[in-house]
C-alpha positions as CSV (number, residue, x, y, z in Angstrom):
1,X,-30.3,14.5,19.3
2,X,-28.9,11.1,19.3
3,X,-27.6,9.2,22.6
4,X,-23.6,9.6,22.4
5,X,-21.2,8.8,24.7
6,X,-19.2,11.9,26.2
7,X,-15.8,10.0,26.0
8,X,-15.7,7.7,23.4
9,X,-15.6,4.8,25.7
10,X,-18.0,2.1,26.9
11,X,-18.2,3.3,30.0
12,X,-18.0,7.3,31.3
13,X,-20.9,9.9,30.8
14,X,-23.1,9.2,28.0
15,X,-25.7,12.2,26.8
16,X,-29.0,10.6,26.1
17,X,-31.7,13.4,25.8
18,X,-35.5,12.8,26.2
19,X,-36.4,10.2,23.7
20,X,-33.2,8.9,23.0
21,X,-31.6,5.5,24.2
22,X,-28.7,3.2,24.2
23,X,-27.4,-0.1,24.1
24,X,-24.8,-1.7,26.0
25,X,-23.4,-5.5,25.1
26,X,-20.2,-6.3,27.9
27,X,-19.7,-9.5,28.4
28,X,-22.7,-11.9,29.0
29,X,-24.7,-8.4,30.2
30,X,-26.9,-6.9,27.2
31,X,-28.2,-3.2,28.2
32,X,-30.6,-0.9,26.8
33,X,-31.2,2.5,28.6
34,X,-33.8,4.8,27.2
35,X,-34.4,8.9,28.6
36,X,-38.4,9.7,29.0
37,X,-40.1,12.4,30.5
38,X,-39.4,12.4,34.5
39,X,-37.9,9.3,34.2
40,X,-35.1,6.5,33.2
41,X,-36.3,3.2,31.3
42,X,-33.7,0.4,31.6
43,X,-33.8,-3.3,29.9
44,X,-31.3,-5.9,30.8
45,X,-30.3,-9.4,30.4
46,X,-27.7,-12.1,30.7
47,X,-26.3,-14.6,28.8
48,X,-25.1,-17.8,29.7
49,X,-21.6,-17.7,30.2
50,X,-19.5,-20.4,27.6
51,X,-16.6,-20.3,26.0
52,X,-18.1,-18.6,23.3
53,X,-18.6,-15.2,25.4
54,X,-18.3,-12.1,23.4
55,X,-14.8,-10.9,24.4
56,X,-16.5,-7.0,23.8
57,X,-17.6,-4.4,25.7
58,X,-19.6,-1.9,22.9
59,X,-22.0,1.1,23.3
60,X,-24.7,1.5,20.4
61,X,-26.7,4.6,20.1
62,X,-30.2,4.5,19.7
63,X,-30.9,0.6,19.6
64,X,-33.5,-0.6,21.2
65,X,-34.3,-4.0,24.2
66,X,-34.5,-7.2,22.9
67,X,-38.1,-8.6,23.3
68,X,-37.2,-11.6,26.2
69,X,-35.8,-8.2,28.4
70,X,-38.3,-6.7,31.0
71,X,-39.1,-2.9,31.3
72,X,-37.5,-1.8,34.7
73,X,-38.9,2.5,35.1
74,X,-37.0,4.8,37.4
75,X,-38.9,8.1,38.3
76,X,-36.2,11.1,38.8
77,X,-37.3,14.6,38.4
78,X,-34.3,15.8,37.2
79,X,-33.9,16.6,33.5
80,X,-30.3,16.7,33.1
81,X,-29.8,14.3,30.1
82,X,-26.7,12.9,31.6
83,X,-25.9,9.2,32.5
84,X,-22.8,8.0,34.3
85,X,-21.7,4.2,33.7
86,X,-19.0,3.3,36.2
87,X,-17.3,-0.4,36.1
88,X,-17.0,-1.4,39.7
89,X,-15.3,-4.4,41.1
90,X,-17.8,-7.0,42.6
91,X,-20.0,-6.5,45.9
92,X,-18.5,-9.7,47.4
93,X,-15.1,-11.6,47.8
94,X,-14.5,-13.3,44.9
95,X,-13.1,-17.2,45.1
96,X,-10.7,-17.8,42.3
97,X,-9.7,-21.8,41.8
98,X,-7.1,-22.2,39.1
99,X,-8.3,-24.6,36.3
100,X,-4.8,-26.9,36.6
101,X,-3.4,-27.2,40.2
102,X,-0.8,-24.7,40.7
103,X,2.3,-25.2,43.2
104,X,4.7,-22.7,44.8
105,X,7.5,-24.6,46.0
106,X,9.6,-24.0,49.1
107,X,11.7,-20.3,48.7
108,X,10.0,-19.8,45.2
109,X,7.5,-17.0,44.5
110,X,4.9,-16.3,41.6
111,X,3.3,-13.1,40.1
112,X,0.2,-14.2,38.9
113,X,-2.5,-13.0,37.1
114,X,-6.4,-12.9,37.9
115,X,-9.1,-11.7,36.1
116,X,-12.0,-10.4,38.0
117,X,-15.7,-9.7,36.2
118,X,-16.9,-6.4,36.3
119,X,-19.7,-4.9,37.8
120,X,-21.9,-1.7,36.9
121,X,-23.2,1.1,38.5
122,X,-25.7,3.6,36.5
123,X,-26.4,7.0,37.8
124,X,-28.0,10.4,36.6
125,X,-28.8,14.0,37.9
126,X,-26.5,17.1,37.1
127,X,-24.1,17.3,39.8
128,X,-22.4,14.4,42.5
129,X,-23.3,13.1,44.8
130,X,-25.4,11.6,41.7
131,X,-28.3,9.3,41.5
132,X,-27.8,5.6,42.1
133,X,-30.3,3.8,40.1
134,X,-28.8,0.6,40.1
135,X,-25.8,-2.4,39.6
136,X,-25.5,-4.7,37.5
137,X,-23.0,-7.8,37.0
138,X,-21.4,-8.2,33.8
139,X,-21.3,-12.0,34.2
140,X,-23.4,-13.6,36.9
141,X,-21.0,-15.6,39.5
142,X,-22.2,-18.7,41.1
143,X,-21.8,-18.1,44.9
144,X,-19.7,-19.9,47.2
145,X,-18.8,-19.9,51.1
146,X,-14.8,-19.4,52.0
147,X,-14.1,-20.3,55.5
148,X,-12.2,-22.7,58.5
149,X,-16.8,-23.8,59.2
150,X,-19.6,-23.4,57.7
151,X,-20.3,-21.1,60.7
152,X,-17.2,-19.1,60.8
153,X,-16.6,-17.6,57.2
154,X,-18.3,-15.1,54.4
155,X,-20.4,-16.0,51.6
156,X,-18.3,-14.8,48.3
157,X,-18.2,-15.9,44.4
158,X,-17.2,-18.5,42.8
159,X,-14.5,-17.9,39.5
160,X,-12.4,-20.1,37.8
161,X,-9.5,-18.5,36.9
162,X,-6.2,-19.6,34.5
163,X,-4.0,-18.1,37.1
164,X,-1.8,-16.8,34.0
165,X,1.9,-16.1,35.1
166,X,2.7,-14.0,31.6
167,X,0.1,-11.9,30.5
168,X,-0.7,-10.9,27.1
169,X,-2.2,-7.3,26.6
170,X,-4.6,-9.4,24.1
171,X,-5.7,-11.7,26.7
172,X,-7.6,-8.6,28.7
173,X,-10.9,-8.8,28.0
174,X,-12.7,-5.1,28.5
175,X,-15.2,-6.7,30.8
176,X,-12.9,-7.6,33.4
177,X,-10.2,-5.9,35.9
178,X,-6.9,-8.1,36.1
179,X,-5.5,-8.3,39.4
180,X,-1.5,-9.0,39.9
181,X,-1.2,-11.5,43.0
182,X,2.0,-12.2,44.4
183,X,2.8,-14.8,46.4
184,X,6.0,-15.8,48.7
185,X,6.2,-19.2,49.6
186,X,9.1,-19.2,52.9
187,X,7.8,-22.7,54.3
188,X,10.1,-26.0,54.2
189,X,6.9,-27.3,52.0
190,X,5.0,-26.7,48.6
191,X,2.5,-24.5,48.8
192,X,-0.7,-25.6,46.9
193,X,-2.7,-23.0,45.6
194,X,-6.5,-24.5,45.3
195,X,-8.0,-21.3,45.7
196,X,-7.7,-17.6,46.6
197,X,-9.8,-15.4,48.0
198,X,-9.3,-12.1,46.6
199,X,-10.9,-9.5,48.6
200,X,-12.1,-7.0,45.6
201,X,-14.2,-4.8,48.5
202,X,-10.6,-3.3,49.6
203,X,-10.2,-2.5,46.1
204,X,-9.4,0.1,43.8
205,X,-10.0,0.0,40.1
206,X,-7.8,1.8,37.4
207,X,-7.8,2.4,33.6
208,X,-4.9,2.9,32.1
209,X,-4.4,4.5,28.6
210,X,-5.2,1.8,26.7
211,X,-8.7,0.3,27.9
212,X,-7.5,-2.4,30.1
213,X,-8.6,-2.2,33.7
214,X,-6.5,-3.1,36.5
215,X,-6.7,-3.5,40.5
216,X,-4.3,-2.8,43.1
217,X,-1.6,-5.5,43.8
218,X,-2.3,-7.9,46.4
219,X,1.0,-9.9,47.7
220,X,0.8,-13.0,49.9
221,X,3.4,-14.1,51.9
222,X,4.2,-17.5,53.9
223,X,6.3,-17.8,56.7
224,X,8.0,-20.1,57.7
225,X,5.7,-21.6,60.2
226,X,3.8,-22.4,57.5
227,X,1.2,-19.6,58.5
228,X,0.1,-16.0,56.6
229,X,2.9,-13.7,57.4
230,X,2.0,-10.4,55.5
231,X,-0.5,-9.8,53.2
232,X,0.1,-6.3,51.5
233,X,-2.5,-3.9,49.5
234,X,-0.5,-2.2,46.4
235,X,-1.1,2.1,47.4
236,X,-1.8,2.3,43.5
237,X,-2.3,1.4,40.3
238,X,0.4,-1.6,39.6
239,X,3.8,-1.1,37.7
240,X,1.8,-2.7,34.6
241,X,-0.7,0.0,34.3
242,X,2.0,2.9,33.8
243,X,-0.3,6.1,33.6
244,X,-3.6,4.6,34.7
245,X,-6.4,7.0,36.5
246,X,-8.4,5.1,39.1
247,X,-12.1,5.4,37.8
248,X,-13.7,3.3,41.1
249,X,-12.6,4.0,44.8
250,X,-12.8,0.4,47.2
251,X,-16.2,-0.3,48.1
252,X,-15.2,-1.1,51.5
253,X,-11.3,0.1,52.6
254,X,-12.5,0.1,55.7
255,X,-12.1,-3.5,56.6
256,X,-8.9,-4.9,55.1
257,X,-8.3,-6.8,59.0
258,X,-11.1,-9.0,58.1
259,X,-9.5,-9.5,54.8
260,X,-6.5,-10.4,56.1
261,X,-8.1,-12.9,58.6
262,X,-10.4,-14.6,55.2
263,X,-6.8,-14.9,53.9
264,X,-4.9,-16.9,56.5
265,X,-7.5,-19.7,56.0
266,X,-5.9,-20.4,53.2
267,X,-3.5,-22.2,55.5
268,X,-5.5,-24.0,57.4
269,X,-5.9,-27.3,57.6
């Protein structure tokens, strides 16, 4: 029996009985998973990331690796032919710097647009809590460090971003989650928007019935002191994603406080 996905989708439960094997291309991520006896054979790669990226995110049954991926074996005892592909939001903040410089002046606010690279998770066995074999990044991030010193701050990634303030439903690329930031601007000044650290650990992720993946709403406020005066987590899925079911809970909704604090450096000088 051929590997097949459960779903139709890219992602979701895929059946791959012993002998059988897939292959995943997302992004700059290329991903061939093969069942054996007693255990889970996996090849991966990336590509470099231009402006000639794929804008896919496909499932192939039954192709094999390419011959420059490595064999990575995971020994699991259970049989069930099952494997669960989950897109996740990244393990660490993630920088975004806008490609032009973007300004928000005094009493004006802006909805804009980011779009985050997705992460992986792979697991197997029969029944949750299922087997976490690994993660994978659909595009590798370069890292950066977001902070007031290089002793007081949090190592995150680094993404340049077109901070889009319309957003075409042709624009979403399957491989990423967009992520609506709002931001008020109530000081007697601009406010210059070099970069934003978007805390994807507090997090949830969404599909909504067309494919495109979506993050809670994040909106950024300004007082007028000039300082962070509220920075809000959307409860759900935003008013863009009418319908959507949340596939990934927040890796870490415990700490949104520290989130807020990473965020009020942005208004320091």
């Amino acid at each position: 029996m051929p590997a097949r996905s459960l779903d139709g989708r890219w992602f979701g439960a895929f059946e791959i009985p012993p002998g059988a094997r897939g292959r995943w291309e997302i992004g700059a991520l290329a991903m061939c998973v093969e069942r054996a006896v007693g255990e889970w054979r996996i090849w991966h790669s990336h590509a470099p990331v231009d402006p000639g990226l794929p804008d896919r995110a496909l499932f192939a049954p039954d192709l094999g690796p390419t011959p420059e991926q490595a064999l990575q074996r995971y020994v699991v005892d259970d049989l069930h032919p099952e494997l669960r592909l989950t897109p996740l939001l990244p393990d660490r903040s993630v920088v975004a710097r806008p490609v032009s410089p973007l300004f928000v002046p005094a009493g004006e606010s802006a909805r804009l647009y980011v779009g985050i690279p997705l992460w992986l998770r792979l697991e197997v066995g029969s029944r949750a809590p299922y087997q976490t074999l690994l993660e994978l990044p659909t595009v590798r991030l370069s890292d950066t460090w977001f902070g007031l010193t290089p002793m007081v701050g949090e190592l995150c990634y680094a993404l340049k971003t077109r901070c889009r303030l319309a957003l075409d439903p042709a624009q979403q690329l399957p491989y990423r989650a967009t992520v609506p930031l709002v931001i008020r601007n109530r000081f007697r000044e601009p406010l210059a928007l070099e970069r934003v650290n978007v805390p994807v650990r507090q997090l949830s992720l969404y599909a909504a019935p067309g494919g495109a993946l979506w993050a809670n709403e994040l909106t950024l406020e300004r007082d007028e002191e000039g300082s962070l005066a509220a920075l809000r987590f959307g409860p759900a899925a935003p008013v863009e994603a009418a319908g959507a079911e949340e596939v990934a809970r927040p890796r870490d909704p415990t700490s949104r406080r520290a989130a807020i604090r990473s965020f009020s450096a942005l208004f320091q000088s």
